[in-house]
N, C-alpha and C positions, 0 to 999 in steps of 0.2 A: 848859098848854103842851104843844105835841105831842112826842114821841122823837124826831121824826125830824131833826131838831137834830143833838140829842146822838150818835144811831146813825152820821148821817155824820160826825160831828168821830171819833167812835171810828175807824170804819175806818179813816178818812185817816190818823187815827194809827198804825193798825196798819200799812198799809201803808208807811207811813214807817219805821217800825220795821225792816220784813222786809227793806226795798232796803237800809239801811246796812249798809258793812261795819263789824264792830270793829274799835277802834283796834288790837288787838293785832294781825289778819291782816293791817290795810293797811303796819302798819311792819316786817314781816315781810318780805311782797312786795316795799318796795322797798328794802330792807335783802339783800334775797337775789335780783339780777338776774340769772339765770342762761340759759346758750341755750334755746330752746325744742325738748325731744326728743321724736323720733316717740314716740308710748303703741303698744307692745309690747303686741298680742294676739295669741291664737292664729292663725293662719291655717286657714279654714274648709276644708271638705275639697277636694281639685283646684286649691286657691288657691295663686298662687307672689308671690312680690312682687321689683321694685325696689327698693336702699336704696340711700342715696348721701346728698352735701351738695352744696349751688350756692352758686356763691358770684356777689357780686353784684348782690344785689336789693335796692333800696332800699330805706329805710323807708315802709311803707304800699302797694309794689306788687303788685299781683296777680300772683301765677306760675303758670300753667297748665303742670300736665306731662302728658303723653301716650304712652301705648303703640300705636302704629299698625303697621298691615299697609300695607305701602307697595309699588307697582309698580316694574318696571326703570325707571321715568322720574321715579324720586321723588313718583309721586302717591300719596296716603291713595288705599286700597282698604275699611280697616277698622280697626276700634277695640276693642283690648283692652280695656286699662282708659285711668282720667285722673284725677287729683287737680286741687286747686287749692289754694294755700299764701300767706298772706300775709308781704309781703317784711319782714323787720326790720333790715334794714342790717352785718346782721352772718352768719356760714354757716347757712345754711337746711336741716336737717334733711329728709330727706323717703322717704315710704316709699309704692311705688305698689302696689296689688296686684290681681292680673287672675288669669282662669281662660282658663288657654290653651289656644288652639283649631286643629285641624289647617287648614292654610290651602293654597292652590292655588303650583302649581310655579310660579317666575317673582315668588314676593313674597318680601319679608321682612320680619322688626320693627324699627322702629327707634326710639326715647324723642326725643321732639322737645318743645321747651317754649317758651315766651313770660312775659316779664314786661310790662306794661302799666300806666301812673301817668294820675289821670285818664281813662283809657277810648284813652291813647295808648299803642301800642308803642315802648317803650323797649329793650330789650333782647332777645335771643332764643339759643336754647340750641342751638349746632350738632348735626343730626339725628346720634344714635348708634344705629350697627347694631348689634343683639345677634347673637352668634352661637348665640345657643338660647332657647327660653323658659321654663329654668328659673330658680328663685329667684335672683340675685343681687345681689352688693352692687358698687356700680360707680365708689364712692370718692370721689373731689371735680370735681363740673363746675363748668366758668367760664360764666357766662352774658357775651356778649358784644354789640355796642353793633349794636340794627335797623337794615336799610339804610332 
């Protein structure tokens, strides 16, 4: 009889093996639901970030946040940085971080964001002007209902 039987029954096993989790971490996990927080690294050199929480975002919606260079007419001229954060129905943690760049007279930054369920806009975060682009923390936004 040939191995080769036996060598794929093995790997399948193996591989079955490696996906499960242990009982001990799955009763853990949901014995311990806790909010999800930004992971805390260093910021690389020049790098400043956004910190903040939104509140608002459903369970399972996409939230796109954004640092833009925006024109006197409200138009995107340019893009800092952007994350993207899935929504859990509960305060959304969130930390952006950009390397900030000297920009022409007549723009400014300002954090603008969307949530989106199904590939639908749902929600969207009223554009906030920063008044600089250093690092900071910007407290609690409400995401409010897309026209």
């Amino acid at each position: 009889m040939s191995p080769r039987p036996f060598l794929l029954l093995g790997l399948s096993l193996l591989l079955a093996a490696c996906s499960s989790q242990p009982e001990e971490e799955a009763s853990q996990a949901s014995a311990n639901p806790s909010t999800p927080s930004v992971a805390v690294q260093p910021l690389l050199a020049g790098q400043h970030e956004l910190r903040g929480n939104l509140l608002g975002a459903p369970t399972n919606s996409e939230v796109e946040l954004a640092l833009l260079l925006v024109d006197e007419r409200g138009r995107p001229r340019g893009e800092l940085g952007n994350i993207t954060l899935l929504g859990n129905g509960q305060t959304l943690p969130f930390s952006l971080r950009f390397v900030p760049q000297p920009f022409a007279p007549g723009l400014r930054a300002e954090l603008r964001g969307r949530a989106s369920q199904s590939g639908r806009l749902i929600l969207r975060l009223p554009p906030r002007t920063l008044s600089g682009l250093d690092s900071q923390t910007l407290g609690t936004l409400q995401l409010v209902p897309a026209p």
